[in-house]
C-alpha positions in Angstrom: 61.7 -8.2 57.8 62.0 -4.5 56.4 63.4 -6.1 53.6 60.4 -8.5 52.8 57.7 -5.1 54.0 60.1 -3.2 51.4 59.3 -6.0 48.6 55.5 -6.8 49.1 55.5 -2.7 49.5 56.7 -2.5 46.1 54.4 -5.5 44.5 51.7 -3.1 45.8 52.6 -0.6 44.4 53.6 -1.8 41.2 50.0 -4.2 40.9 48.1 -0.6 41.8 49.8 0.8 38.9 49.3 -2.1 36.7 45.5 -1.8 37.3 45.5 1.6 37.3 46.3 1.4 33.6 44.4 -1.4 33.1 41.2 0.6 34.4 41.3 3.2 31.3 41.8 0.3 28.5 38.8 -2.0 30.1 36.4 1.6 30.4 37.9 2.0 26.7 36.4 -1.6 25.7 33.2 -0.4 27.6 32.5 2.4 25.7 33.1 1.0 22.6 30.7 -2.4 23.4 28.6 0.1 24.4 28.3 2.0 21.5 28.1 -1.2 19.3 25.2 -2.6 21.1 23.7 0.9 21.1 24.4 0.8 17.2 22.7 -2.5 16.8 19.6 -0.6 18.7 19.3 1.5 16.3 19.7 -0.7 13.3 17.0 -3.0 15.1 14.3 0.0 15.2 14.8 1.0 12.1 14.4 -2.8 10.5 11.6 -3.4 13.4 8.9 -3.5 10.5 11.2 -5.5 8.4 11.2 -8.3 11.6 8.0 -7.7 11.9 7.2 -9.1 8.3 9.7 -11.8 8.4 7.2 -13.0 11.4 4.4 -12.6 9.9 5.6 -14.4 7.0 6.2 -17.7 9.4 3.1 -18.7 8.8 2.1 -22.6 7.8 2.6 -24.1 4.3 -1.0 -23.5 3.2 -1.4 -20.1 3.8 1.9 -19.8 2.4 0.3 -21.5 -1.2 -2.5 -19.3 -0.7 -0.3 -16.1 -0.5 1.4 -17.0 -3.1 -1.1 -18.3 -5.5 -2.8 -14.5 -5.1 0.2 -13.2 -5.7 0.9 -15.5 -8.9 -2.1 -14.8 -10.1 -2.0 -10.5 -9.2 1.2 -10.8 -11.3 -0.1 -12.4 -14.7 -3.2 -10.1 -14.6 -1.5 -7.0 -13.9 1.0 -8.3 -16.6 -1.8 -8.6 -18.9 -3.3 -4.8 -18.4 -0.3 -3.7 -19.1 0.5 -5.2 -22.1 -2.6 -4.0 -23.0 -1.9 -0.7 -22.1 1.1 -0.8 -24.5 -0.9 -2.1 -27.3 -3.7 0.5 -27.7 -1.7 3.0 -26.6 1.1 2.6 -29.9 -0.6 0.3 -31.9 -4.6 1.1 -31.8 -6.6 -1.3 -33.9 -9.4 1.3 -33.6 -9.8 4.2 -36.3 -6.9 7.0 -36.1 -9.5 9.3 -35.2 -13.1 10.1 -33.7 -14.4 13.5 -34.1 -17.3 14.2 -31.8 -19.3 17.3 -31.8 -22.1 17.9 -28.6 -25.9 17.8 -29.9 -24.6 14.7 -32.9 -25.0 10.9 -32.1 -22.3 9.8 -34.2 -18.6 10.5 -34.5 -16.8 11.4 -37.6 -13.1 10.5 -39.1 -12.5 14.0 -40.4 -13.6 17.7 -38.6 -14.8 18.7 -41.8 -17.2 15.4 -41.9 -17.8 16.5 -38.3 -19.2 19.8 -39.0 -21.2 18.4 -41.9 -23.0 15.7 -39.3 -23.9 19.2 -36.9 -24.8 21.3 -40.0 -27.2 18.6 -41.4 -28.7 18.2 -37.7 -29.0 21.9 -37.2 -26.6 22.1 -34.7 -24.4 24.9 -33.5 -20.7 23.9 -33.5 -19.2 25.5 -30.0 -16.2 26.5 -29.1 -13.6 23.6 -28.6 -16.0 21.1 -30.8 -15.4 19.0 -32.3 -12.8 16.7 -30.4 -11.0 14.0 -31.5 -12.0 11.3 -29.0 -9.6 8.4 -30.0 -6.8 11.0 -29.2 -7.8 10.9 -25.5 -8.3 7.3 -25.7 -5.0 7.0 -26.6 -3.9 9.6 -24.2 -5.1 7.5 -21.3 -3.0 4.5 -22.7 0.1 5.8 -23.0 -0.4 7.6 -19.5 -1.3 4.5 -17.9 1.3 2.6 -19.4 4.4 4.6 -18.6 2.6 5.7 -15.0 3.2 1.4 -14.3 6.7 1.5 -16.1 7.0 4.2 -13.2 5.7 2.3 -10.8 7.7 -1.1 -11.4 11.4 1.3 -11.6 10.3 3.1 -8.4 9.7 -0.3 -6.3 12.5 -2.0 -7.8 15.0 1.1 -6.5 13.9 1.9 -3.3 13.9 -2.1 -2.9 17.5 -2.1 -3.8 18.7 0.7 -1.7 16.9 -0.6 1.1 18.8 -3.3 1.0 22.2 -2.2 0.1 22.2 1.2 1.8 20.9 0.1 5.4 23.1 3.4 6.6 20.7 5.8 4.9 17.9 4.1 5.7 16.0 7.0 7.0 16.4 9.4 3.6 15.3 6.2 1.4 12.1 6.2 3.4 11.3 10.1 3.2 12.2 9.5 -0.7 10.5 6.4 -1.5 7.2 7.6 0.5 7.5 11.1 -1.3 7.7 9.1 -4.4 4.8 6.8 -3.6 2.4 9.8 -2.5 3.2 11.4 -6.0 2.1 8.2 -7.6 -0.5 7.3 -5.9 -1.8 10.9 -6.7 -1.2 10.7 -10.2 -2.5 6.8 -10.4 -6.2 8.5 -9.0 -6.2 11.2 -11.3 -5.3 8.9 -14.4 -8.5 6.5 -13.1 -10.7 9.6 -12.5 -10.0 11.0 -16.1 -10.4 8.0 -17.6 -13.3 7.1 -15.8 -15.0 10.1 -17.2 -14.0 10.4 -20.5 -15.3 6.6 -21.1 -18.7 7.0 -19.6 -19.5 10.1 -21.0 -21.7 11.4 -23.3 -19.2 11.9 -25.7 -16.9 8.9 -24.8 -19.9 6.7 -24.6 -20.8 7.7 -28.5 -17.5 7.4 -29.6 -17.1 3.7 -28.2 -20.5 2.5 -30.1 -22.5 2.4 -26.6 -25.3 4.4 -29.1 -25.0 2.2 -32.0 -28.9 0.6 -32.2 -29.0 -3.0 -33.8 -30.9 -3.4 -37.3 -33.6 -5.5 -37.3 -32.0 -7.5 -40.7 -29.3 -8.9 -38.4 -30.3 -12.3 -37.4 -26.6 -13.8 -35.6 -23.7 -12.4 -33.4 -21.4 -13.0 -36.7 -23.8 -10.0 -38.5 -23.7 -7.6 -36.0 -20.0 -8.4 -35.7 -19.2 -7.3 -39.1 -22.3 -4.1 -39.0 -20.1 -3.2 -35.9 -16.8 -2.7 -37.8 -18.2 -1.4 -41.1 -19.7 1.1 -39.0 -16.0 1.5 -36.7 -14.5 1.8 -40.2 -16.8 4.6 -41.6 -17.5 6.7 -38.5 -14.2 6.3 -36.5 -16.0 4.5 -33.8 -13.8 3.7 -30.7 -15.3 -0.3 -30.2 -12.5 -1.9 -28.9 -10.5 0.5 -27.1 -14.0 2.0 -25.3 -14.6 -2.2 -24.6 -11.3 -2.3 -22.8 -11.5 0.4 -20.8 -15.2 -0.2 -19.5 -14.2 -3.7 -18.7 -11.2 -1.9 -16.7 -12.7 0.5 -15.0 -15.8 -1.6 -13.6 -13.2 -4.4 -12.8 -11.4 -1.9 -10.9 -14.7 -0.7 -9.2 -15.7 -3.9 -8.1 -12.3 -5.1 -7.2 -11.9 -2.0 -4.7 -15.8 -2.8 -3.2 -14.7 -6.0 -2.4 -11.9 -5.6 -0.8 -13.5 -2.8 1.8 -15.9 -5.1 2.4 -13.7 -8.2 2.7 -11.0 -6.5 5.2 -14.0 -4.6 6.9 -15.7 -7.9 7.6 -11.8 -9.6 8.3 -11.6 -6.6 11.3 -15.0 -7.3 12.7 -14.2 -11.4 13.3 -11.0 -10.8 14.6 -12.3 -7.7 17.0 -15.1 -10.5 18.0 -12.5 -13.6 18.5 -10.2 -11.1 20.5 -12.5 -10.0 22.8 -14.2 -13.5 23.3 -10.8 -14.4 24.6 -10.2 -11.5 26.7 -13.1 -12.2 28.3 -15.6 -10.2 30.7 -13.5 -8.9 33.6 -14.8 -10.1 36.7 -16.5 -7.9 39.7 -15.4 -7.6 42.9 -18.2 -7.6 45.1 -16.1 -7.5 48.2 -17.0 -4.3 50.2 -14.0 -1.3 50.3 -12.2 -1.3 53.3 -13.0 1.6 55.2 -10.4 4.0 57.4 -11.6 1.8 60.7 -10.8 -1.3 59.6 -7.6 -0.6 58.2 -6.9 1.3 61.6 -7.5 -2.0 63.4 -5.9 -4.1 60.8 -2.4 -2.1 61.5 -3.1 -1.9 65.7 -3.2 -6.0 65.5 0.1 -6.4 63.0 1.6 -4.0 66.0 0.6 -6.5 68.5 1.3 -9.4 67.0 5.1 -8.4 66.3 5.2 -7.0 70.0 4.3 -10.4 71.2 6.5 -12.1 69.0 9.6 -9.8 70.3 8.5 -10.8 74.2 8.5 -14.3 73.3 12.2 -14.4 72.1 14.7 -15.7 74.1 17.5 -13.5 75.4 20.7 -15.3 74.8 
């Protein structure tokens, strides 16, 4: 018998010291499934806008044609602007040049010409006259057109790294909102400018917005070819002042109706969200007062008392 206590003594002791070293490995696993699933926390909140697109994305078939015939169709015309872009801002097919001078109606090729046009009128050349107006044109091509060159390289990086470098996620969204803010920034001052140097005075000469019709020209094809005799001789601006009117206005009206489409959007979905909360209903039930709940708790009292008489004793 003090043999077999000796024993089970001994698988006692030797099963308490198996689990005793057992108990660091398992709080070892612990840990580290601990740390993993707080890892994956982490990951999760920082892709929570990413899930949060993918479900908005689950949407049905049609909408999904919808989206992506507006996006289709966002693509080829921004395509198309800037291809345009590129084209009048390195290869022009206006005059190389369009002097303007403030108090004249009409642009020149030359300054000298320029300052003949102001002499002849009796105007007083000031300082900084006369500028060359198909120089800023220009300008505001090739500013554009490298500002979306910009633009595509930016989105295309910061969507690679946000893909591939999930681990420094956090320093490619300070860098690629830092980027965007710059852009945006320089995308409003590059409309602003151009926006003003079309429309005017000067820019609005230099495009042929001034030009009067003759009277002798009878058909479009007439006025056509008065148009860019008179481009020709006077360094007038037609086409690239056409593009950039049609741009700008499109622009205009593009940004009007989209405030007024998403504000109208916001307004039908506040009024579908609230028709389906509902009006809360009232509770006309009169408050409990301290008297009632007084009597309410001397009854529950009595009731239990009773209910402890009532039991049999055993």
């Amino acid at each position: 018998m003090a043999d077999t206590e000796n024993n089970t003594g001994a698988e006692i002791t030797t099963s308490g010291g198996a689990a005793a070293e057992t108990a660091p490995l398992k709080g070892e696993q612990t840990a580290t499934t601990t740390a993993a699933k707080d890892g994956k926390k982490d990951w999760a909140k920082g892709d929570k806008h990413v899930e949060a697109l993918i479900e908005k994305c689950n949407v049905s078939t049609r909408n999904q044609i919808i989206a992506s015939s507006v996006l289709g169709v966002s693509a080829i015309l921004y395509g198309v602007f800037f291809i345009y872009l590129g084209v009048y801002g390195y290869g022009n097919p206006d005059p190389e040049h369009a002097y303007f001078i403030d108090g004249v109606d009409q642009t020149a090729l030359t300054k000298e010409a320029a300052e003949e046009l102001a002499s002849t009128a009796g105007v007083t050349v000031r300082a900084g006259y006369p500028i060359d107006m198909a120089h800023l044109f220009r300008t505001w091509f090739l500013w554009g057109f490298w500002g979306s060159v910009f633009m595509i390289a930016l989105l295309a990086t910061v969507t690679t790294l946000y893909i591939m470098c999930k681990q420094h996620l956090g320093m490619i969204k300070m860098i690629g909102g830092i980027s965007y803010a710059v852009l945006f920034c320089n995308t409003a001052a590059w409309f602003l400018l151009g926006f003003f140097w079309r429309f005017s005075k000067a820019g609005r000469i230099s495009s042929g917005d001034k030009i009067e019709r003759p009277d002798s020209t009878t058909d479009n094809k007439e006025w056509n070819d008065f148009l860019k005799a008179q481009s020709e001789a006077d360094g007038y601006q037609l086409k690239g002042g056409h593009f950039m009117s049609v741009f700008l206005w499109l622009c205009i009206i593009t940004f009007l109706v989209v405030v007024a489409g998403g504000s109208i959007i916001a307004a039908l979905m506040c009024m579908v969200s609230s028709g389906e909360t509902g009006p809360k209903p009232i509770n006309t039930a009169e408050p409990a007062t301290d008297a009632d709940t007084a009597d309410k708790k001397t009854t529950g009292g009595a009731e239990e008392t009773e209910q402890k008489v009532q039991e049999p004793i055993v």
